[in-house]
C-alpha positions as CSV (number, residue, x, y, z in Angstrom):
1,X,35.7,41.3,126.4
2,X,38.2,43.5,125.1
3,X,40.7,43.0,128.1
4,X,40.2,39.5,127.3
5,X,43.6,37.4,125.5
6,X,42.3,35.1,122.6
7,X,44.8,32.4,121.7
8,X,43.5,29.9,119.7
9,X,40.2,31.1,118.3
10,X,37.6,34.1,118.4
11,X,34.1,34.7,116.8
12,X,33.3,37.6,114.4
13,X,31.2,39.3,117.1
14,X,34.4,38.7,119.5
15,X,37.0,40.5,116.9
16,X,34.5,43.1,115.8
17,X,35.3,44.9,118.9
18,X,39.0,45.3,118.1
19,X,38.4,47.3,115.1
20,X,40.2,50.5,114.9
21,X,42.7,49.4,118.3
22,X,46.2,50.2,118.9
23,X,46.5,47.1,120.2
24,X,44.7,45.0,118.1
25,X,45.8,43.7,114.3
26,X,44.1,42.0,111.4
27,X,46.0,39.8,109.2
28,X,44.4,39.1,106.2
29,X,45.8,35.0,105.0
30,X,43.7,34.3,101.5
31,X,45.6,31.9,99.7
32,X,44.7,30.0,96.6
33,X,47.2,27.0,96.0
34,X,45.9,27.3,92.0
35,X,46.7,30.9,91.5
36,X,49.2,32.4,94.0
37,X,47.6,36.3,92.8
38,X,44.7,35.3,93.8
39,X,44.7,36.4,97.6
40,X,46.6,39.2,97.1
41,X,43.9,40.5,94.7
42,X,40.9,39.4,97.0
43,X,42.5,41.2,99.8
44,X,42.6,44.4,97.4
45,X,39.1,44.4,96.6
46,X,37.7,44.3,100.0
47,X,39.3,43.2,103.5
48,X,38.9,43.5,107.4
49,X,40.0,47.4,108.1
50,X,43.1,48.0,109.1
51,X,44.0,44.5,108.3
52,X,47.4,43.7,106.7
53,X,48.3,41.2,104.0
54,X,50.1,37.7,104.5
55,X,51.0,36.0,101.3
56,X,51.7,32.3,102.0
57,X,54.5,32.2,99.3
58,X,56.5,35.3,100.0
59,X,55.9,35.9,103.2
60,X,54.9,32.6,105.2
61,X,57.5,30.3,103.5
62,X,61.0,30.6,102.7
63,X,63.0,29.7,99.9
64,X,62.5,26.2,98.3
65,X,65.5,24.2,97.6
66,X,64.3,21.4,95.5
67,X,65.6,17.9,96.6
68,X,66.4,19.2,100.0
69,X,63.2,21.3,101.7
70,X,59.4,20.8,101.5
71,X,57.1,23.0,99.3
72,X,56.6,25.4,102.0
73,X,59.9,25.6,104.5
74,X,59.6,28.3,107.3
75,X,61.6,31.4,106.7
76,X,64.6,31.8,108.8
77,X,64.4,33.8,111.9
78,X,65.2,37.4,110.5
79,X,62.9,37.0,108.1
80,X,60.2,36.3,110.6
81,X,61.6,39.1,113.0
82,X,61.2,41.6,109.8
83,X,57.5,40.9,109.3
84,X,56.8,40.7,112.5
85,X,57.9,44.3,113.1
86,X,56.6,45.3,110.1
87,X,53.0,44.0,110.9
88,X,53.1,45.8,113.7
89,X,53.1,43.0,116.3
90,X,54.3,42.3,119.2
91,X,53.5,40.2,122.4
92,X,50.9,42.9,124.0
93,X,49.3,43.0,120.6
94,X,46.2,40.7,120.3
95,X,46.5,39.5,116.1
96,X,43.4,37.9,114.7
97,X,44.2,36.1,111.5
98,X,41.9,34.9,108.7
99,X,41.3,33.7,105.7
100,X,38.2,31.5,103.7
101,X,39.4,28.4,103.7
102,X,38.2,27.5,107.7
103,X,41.6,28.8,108.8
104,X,43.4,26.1,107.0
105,X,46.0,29.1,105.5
106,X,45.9,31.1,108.6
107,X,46.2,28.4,111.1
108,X,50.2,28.6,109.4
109,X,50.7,32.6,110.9
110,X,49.1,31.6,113.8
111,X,51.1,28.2,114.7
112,X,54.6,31.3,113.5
113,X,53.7,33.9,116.0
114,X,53.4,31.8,118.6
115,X,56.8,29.9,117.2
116,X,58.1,33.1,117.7
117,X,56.6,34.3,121.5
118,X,53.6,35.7,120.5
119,X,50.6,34.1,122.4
120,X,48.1,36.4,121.5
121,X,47.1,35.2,118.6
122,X,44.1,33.9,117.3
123,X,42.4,32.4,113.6
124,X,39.0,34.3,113.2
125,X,36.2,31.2,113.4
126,X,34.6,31.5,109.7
127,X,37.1,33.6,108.3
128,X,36.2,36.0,106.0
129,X,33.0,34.3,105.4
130,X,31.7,35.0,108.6
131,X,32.9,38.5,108.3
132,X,30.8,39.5,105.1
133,X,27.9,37.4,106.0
134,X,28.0,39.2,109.4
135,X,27.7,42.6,107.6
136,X,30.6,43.7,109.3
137,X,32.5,46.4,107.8
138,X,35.2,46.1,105.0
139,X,38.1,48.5,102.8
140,X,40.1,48.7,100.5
141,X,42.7,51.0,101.8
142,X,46.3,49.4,102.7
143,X,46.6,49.3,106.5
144,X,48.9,52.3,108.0
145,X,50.7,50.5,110.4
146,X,53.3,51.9,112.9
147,X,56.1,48.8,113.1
148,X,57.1,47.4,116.2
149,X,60.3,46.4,118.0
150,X,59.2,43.5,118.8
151,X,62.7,41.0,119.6
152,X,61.1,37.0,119.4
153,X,62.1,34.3,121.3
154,X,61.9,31.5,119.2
155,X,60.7,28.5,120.6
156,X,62.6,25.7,118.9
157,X,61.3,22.6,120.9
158,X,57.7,22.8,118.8
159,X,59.6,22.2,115.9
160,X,61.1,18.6,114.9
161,X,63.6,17.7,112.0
162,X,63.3,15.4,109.0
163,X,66.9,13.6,110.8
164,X,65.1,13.3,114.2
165,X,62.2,11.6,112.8
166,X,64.3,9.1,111.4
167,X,66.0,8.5,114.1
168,X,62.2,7.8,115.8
169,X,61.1,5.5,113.6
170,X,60.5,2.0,115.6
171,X,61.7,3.3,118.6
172,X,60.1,2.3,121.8
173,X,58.2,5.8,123.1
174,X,58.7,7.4,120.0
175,X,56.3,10.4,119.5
176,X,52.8,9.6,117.8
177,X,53.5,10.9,114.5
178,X,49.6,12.8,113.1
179,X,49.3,13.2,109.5
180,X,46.8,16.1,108.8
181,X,46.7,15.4,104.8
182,X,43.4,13.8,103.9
183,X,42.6,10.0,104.0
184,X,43.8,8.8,100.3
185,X,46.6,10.9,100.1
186,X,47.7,9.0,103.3
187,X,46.9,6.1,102.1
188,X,48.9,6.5,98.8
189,X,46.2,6.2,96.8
190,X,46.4,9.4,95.1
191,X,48.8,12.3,95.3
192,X,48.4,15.5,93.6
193,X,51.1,17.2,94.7
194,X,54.7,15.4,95.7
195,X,56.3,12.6,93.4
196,X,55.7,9.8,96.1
197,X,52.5,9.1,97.6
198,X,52.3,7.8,100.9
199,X,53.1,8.3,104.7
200,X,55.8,8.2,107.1
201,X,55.8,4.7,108.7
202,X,54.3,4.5,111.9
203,X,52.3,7.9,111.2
204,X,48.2,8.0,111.9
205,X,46.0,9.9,110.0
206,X,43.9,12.7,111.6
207,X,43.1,14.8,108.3
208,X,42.6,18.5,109.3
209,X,39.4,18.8,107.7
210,X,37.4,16.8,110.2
211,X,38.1,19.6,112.7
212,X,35.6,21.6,110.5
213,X,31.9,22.0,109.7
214,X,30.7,22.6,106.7
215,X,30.8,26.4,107.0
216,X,34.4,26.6,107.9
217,X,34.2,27.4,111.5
218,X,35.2,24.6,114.2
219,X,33.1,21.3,115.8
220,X,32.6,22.0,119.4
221,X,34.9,22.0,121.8
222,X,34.1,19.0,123.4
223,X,33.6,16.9,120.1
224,X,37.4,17.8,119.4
225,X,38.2,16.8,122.6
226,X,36.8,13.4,122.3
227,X,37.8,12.5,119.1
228,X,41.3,13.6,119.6
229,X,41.5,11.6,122.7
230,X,40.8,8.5,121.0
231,X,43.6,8.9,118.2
232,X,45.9,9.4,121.7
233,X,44.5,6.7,123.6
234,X,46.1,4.3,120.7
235,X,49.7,5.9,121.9
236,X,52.5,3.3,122.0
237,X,54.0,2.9,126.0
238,X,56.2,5.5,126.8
239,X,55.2,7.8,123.6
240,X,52.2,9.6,126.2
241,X,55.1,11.2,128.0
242,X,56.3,13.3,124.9
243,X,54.1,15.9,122.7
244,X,52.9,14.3,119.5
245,X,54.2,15.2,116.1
246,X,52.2,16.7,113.3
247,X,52.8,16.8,109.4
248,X,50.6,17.5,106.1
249,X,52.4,18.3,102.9
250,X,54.1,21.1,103.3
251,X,53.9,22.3,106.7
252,X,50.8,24.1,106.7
253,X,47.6,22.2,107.3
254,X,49.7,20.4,110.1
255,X,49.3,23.9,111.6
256,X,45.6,23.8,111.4
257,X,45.7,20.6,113.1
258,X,47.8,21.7,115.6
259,X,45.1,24.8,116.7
260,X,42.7,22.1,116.4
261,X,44.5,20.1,119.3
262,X,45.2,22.9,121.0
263,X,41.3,24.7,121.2
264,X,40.9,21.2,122.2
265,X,43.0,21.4,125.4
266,X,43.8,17.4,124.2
267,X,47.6,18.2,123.7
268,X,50.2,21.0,121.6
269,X,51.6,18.9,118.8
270,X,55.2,20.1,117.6
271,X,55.7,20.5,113.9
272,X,57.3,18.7,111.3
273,X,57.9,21.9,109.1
274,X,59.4,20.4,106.0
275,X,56.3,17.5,106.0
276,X,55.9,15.0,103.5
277,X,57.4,16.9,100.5
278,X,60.2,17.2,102.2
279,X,60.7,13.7,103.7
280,X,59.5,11.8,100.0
281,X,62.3,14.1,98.5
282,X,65.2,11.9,99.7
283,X,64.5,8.4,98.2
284,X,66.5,6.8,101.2
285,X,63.9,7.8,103.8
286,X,61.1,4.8,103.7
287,X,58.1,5.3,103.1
288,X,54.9,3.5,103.9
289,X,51.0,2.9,101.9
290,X,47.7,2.0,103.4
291,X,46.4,1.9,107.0
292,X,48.4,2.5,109.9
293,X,47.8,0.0,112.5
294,X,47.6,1.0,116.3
295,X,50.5,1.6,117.6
């Protein structure tokens, strides 16, 4: 098992067997959008051993420039390259990432590593959920991790601009355009977050959550499959020839949505990074309400 590469997901009893490897690291992802301490202080009390901390403000996101990026943009590629090394990761290294929100935060550091040429990654199935109710072992001590020299090679074809999508719109073979945010948000019916509610036209909803059960881990394989084989099959002529696009918010449930896919073995969907609070933040791009007809 342990000579094994896991790349999309792995079971408790799978990652149990990498505690305490060189080659193995746990990233701890616990992130609660109502109190940004929160993970941070979880992680403190009790985590995976060995395990280091990702905080989805300061380390998964970069700066936000307000009236020009979404509520989560990527950091820039040194950034990246810093934690990276500093995690200790590189592309022998087999991460496992988690966090108790059914991989909805970590699915973010997964969809980065592999951004950045690391394909051994995977989201823990039940996060740290599973873990505990497993009985499997936890500490409180900060990892002592030995950086690496990792040098990534980004792969910027899985990620698509705010320009290039609105140069799509209503083009013949256009990507599908997947928008993981949940049904009424889509709709425009309500919008917590971001000053505009609504979609980008032409978009189809696939909300992340209906990847998951309702003890965080993942519907079988081949219920995935199906499902996202349907929202395919609706593709416009020509648009089956080129990878789909995914968005949420802020670029980080799309992520989840994009594991989901890709555990799947349906399709890799590229990401829109900056996501809807980016696009609703320039009052010229259009902007659409209610359901999306089949393309």
């Amino acid at each position: 098992m342990l000579g094994m590469m896991f790349e999309t997901l792995i079971t408790v009893d799978e990652a149990r067997h990498g505690l305490g490897r060189a080659d193995w690291q746990f990233v701890d992802c616990r992130f609660d959008l109502r109190d940004s301490d929160a993970g941070r202080a979880a992680y403190e009390r009790a985590h995976v051993p060995g395990a280091v901390y990702a905080h989805l403000d300061d380390d998964l996101s970069g700066p936000v420039l307000p009236g020009q990026t979404g509520r989560h943009p990527l950091p820039d590629h040194d950034t990246m390259t810093s934690l990276i090394r500093r995690w200790g990761l590189g592309a022998r290294t087999q991460a496992v990432v988690y966090d108790d929100m059914g991989g909805r935060i970590a699915a973010r550091l997964w969809w980065m590593l592999r951004y950045a040429g690391i394909d051994r990654v995977a989201v823990l199935e039940g996060g740290w959920p599973a873990w505990t109710s497993a009985g499997l072992p936890v500490d409180q001590a900060p990892a002592q991790i030995s950086p690496s020299e990792y040098v990534p090679s980004f792969r910027e074809q899985e990620v698509v601009s705010a320009s290039e999508l609105q140069a799509w719109l209503g083009a013949k073979g256009a990507p599908m355009l997947l928008d993981a945010r949940a049904t009424p948000r889509f709709l425009g019916e309500v919008e917590p977050l971001d000053p505009v509610a609504g979609h980008i036209p032409g978009a189809v909803s696939s909300p992340c959550a209906d990847s998951l059960r309702e003890d965080g881990t993942f519907r079988p394989r081949d219920a995935l499959r199906d499902e996202f084989s349907s929202i395919l099959s609706d593709r416009a002529e020509g648009a089956a020839l080129v990878a789909p696009v995914a968005y949420c918010g802020s670029g980080v449930t799309a992520c989840h949505l994009i594991l989901a896919m890709t555990h799947a073995g349906v399709a890799t969907p590229r990401l829109y990074p900056g996501s809807w609070s980016e696009w609703c933040a320039d009052a010229t791009r259009p902007v659409s309400v209610g359901a999306t007809t089949s393309k």
